[in-house]
PyMOL CGO cylinders between C-alpha atoms (Angstrom):
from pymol import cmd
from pymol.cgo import CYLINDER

trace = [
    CYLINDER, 39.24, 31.98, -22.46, 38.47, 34.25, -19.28, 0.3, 1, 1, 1, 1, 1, 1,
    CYLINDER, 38.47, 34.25, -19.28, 36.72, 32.95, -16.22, 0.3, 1, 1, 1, 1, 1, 1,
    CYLINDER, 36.72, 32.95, -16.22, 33.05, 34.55, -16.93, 0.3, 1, 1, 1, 1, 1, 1,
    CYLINDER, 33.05, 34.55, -16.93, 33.08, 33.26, -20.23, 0.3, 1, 1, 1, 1, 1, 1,
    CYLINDER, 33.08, 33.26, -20.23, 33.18, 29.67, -19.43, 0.3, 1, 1, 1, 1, 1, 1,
    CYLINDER, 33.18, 29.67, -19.43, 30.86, 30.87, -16.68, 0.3, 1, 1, 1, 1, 1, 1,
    CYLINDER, 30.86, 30.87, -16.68, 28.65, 32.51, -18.78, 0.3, 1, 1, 1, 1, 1, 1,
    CYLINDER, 28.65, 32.51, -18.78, 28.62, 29.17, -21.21, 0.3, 1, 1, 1, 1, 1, 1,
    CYLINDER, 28.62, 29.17, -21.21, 27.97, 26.91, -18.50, 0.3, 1, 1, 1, 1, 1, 1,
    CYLINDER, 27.97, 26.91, -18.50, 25.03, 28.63, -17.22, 0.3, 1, 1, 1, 1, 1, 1,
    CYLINDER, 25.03, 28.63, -17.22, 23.26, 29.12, -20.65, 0.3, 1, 1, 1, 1, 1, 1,
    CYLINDER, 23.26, 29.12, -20.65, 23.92, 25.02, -21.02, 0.3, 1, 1, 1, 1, 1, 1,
    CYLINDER, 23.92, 25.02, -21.02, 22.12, 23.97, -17.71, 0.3, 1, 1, 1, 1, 1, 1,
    CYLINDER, 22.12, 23.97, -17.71, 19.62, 26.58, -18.44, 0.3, 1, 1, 1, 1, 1, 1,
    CYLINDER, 19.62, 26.58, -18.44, 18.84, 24.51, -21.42, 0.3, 1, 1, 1, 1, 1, 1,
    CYLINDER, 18.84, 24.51, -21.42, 19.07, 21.33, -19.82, 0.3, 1, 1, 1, 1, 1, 1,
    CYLINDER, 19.07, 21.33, -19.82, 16.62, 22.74, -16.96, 0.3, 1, 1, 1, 1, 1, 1,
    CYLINDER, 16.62, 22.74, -16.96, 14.03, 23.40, -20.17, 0.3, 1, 1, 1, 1, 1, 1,
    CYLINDER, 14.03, 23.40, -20.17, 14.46, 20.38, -21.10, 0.3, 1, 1, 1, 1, 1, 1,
    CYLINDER, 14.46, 20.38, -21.10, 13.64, 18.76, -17.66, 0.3, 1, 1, 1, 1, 1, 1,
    CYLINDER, 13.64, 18.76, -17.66, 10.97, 21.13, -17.71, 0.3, 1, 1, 1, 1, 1, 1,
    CYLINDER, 10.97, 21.13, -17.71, 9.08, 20.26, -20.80, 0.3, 1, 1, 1, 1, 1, 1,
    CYLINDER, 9.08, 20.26, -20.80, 9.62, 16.27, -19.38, 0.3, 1, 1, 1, 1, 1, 1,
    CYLINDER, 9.62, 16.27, -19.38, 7.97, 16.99, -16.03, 0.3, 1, 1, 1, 1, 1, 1,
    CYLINDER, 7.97, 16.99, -16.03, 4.48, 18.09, -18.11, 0.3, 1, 1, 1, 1, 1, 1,
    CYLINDER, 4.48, 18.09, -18.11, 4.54, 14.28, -19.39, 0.3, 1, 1, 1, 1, 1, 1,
    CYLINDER, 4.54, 14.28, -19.39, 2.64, 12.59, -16.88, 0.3, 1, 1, 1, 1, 1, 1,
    CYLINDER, 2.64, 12.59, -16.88, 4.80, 10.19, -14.65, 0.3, 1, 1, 1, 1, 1, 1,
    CYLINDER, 4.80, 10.19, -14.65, 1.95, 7.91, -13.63, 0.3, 1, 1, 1, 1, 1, 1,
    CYLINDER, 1.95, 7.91, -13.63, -0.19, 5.57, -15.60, 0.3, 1, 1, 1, 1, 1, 1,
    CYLINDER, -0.19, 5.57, -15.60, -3.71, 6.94, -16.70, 0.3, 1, 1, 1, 1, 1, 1,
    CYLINDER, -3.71, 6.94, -16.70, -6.62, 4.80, -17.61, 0.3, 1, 1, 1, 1, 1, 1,
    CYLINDER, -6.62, 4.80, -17.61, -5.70, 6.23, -21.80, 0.3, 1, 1, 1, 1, 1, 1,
    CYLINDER, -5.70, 6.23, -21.80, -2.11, 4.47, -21.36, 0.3, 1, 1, 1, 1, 1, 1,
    CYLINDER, -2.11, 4.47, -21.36, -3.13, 1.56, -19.64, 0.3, 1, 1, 1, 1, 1, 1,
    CYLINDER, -3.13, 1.56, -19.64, -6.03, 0.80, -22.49, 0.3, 1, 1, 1, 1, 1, 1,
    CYLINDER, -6.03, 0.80, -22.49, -3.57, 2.04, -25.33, 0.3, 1, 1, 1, 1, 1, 1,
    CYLINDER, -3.57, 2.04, -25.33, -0.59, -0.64, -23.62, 0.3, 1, 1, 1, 1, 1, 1,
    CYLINDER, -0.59, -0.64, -23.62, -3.06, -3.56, -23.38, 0.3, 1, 1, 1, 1, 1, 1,
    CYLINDER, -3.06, -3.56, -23.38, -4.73, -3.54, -26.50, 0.3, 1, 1, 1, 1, 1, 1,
    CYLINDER, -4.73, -3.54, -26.50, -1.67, -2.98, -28.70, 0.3, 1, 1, 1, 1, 1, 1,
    CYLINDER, -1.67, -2.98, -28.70, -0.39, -6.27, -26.06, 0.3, 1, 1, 1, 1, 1, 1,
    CYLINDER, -0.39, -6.27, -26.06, -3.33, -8.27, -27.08, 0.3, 1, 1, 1, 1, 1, 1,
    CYLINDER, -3.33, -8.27, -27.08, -3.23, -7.65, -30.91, 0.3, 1, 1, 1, 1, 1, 1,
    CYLINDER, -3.23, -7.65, -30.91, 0.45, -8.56, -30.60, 0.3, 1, 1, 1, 1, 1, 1,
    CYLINDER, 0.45, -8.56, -30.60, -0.53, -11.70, -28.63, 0.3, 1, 1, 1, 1, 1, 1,
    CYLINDER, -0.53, -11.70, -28.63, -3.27, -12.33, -31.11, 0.3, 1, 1, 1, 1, 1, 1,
    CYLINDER, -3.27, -12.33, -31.11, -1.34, -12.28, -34.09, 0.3, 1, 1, 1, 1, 1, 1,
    CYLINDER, -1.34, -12.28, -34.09, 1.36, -14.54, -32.97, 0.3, 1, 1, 1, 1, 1, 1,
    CYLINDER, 1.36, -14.54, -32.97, -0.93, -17.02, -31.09, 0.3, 1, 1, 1, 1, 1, 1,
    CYLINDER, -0.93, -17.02, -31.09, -2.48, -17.38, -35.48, 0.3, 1, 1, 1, 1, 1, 1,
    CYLINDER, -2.48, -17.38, -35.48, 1.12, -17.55, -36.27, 0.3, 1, 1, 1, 1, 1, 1,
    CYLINDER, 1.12, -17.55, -36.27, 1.82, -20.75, -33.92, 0.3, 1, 1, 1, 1, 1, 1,
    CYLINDER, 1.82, -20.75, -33.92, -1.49, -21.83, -33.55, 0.3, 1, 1, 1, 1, 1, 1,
    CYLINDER, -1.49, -21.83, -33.55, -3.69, -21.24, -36.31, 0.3, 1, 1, 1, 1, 1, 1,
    CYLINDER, -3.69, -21.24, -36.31, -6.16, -20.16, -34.77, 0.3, 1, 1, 1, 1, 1, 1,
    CYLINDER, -6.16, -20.16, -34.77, -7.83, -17.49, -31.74, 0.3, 1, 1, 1, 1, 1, 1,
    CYLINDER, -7.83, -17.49, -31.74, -10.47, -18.81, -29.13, 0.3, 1, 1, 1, 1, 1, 1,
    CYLINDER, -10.47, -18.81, -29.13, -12.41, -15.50, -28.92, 0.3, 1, 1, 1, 1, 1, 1,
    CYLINDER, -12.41, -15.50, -28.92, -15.41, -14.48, -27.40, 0.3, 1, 1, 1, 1, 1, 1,
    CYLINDER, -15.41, -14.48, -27.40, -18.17, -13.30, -29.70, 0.3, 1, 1, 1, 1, 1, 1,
    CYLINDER, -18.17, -13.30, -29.70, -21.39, -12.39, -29.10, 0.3, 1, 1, 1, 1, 1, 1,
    CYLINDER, -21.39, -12.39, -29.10, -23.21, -15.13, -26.76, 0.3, 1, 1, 1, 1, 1, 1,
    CYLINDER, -23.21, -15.13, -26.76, -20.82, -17.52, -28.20, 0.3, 1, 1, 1, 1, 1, 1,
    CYLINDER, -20.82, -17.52, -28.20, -17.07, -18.94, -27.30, 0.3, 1, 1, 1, 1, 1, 1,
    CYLINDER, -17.07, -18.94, -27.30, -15.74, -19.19, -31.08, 0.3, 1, 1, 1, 1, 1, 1,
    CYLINDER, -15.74, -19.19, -31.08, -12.41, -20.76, -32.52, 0.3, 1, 1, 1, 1, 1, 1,
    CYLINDER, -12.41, -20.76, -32.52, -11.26, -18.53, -35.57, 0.3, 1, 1, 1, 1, 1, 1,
    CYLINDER, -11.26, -18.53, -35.57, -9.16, -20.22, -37.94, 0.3, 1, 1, 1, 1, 1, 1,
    CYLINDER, -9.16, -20.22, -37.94, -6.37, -18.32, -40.19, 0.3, 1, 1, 1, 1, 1, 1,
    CYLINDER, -6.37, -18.32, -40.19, -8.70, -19.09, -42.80, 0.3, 1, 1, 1, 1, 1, 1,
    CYLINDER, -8.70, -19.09, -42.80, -11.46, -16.76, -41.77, 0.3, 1, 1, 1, 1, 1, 1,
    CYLINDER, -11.46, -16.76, -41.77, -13.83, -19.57, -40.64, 0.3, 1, 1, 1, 1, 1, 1,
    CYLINDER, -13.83, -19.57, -40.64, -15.28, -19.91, -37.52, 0.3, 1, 1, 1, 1, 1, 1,
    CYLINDER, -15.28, -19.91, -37.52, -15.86, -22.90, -35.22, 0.3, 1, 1, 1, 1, 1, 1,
    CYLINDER, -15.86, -22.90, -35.22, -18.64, -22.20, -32.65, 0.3, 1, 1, 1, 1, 1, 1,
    CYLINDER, -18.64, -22.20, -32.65, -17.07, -24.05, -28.88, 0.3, 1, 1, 1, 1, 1, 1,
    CYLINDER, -17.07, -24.05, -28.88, -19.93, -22.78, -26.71, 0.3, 1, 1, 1, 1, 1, 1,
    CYLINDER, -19.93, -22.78, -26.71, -22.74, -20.59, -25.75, 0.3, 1, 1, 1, 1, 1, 1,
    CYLINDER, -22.74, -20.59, -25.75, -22.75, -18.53, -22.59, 0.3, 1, 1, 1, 1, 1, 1,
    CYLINDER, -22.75, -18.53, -22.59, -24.97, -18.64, -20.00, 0.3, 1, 1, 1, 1, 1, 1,
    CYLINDER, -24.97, -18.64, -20.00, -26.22, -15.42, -18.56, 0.3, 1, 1, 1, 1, 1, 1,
    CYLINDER, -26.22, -15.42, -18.56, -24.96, -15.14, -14.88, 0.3, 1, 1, 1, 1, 1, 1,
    CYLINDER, -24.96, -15.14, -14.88, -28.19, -15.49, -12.43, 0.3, 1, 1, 1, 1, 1, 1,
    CYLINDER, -28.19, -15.49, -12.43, -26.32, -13.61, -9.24, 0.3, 1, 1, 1, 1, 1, 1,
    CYLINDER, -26.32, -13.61, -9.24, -25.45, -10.10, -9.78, 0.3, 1, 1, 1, 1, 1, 1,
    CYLINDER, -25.45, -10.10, -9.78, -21.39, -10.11, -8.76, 0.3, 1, 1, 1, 1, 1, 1,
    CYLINDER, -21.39, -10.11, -8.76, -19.48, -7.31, -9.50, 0.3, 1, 1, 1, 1, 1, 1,
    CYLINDER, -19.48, -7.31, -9.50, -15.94, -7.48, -10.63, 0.3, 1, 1, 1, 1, 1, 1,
    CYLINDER, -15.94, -7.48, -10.63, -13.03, -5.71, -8.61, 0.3, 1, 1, 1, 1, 1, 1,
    CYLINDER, -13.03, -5.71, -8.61, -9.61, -5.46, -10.03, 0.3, 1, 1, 1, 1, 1, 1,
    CYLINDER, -9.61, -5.46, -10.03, -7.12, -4.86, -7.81, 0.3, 1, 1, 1, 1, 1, 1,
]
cmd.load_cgo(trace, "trace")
């Protein structure tokens, strides 16, 4: 096979790698707020579901109330919760 050939090959096949790379780069490489939400509620179901599994049931929050749900469907009321008096705002870091 002559020289330019292989040459010609070679370019044409990182060429199509560098598309490739290209089409990548528009995925975004950092985490948005969509991912983040998407990542931890698919977590939580997951954690849900098997903490029924072992458990048998979720402590939940629902409404004004603290709640056990049972695999059953029923629900077992814990506590009520008290409206906070002091207006503290919550920082993540």
């Amino acid at each position: 096979m002559p020289t330019a050939t292989k040459t010609k090959k070679a370019t044409t096949k990182q060429t199509a790698k560098a598309k490739v790379a290209s089409k990548s780069k528009n995925k975004t490489n950092y985490l948005t707020k969509r991912i983040l939400e998407q990542a931890a509620n698919t977590g939580f179901a997951r954690a849900a579901e098997q903490t029924m599994k072992v458990m048998g049931y979720n402590v939940i929050v629902q409404g004004d109330w603290v709640v056990k749900k049972h695999q059953d469907g029923t629900i077992e009321k814990i506590s009520k919760l008290e409206k906070s008096k002091t207006k503290t705002k919550l920082v993540l870091d």
